[in-house]
N, C-alpha and C positions, 0 to 999 in steps of 0.2 A: 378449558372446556373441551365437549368431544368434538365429532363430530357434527358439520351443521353449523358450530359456529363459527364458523372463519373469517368473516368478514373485519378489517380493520376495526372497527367500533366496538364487534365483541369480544378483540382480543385486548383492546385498551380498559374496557371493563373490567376482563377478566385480571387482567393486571391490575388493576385499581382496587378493586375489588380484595385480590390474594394481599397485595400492600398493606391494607388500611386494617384486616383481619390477623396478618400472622406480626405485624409490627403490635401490635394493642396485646393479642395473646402474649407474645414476647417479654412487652415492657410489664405486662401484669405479673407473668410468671417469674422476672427479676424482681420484683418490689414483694411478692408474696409467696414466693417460697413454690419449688415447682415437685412436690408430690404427686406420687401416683393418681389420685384421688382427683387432685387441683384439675391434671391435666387433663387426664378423661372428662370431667366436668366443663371445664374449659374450651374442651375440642367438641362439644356437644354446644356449647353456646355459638362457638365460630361457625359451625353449620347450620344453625339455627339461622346468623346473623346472613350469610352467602348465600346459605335458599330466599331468603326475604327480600334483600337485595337483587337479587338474579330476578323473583317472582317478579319486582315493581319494574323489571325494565323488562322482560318478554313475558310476564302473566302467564297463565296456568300452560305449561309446557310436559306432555308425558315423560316421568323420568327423571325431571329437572331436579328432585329430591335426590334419589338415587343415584346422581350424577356427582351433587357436590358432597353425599356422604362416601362416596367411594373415594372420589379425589382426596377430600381431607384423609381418610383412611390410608389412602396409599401414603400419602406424602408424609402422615404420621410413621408409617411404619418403616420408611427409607430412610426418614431421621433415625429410627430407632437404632434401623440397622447401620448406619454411619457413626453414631455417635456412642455407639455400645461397647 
């Protein structure tokens, strides 16, 4: 998370959180095949699923979208560039 959230709780979420979303992306993209397509789709569900989650624990936050599409974004794109 960015700034603002530091506090022990929201970094345990944020951990729980990233956990319970790129482990499930993961095992789905082993079991069904990880095309171009799959994963865009896929990385559009996981942000779907981390802004909902983030929403029900601090509710309407300015950014808070824009926060976890970027995150996902970058960390997509450091895989890319690690694994390319």
């Amino acid at each position: 998370m960015a700034a603002g959230y530091r506090r022990a709780l929201d970094l345990a979420l944020c951990a729980a959180v990233n956990l319970l979303t790129n482990l499930s992306l993961n095992l789905f993209l082993s079991v069904y095949g990880s095309g171009t397509g799959t994963v865009l789709l896929l990385e559009i569900v996981v942000v779907v699923a981390e802004y909902v989650l983030y929403f029900s624990a601090y509710g309407r936050r300015n950014g808070l979208l824009l926060l976890v599409a970027t995150s996902n974004m970058l960390s997509f794109l450091i895989g890319k560039l690690i694994y390319a």
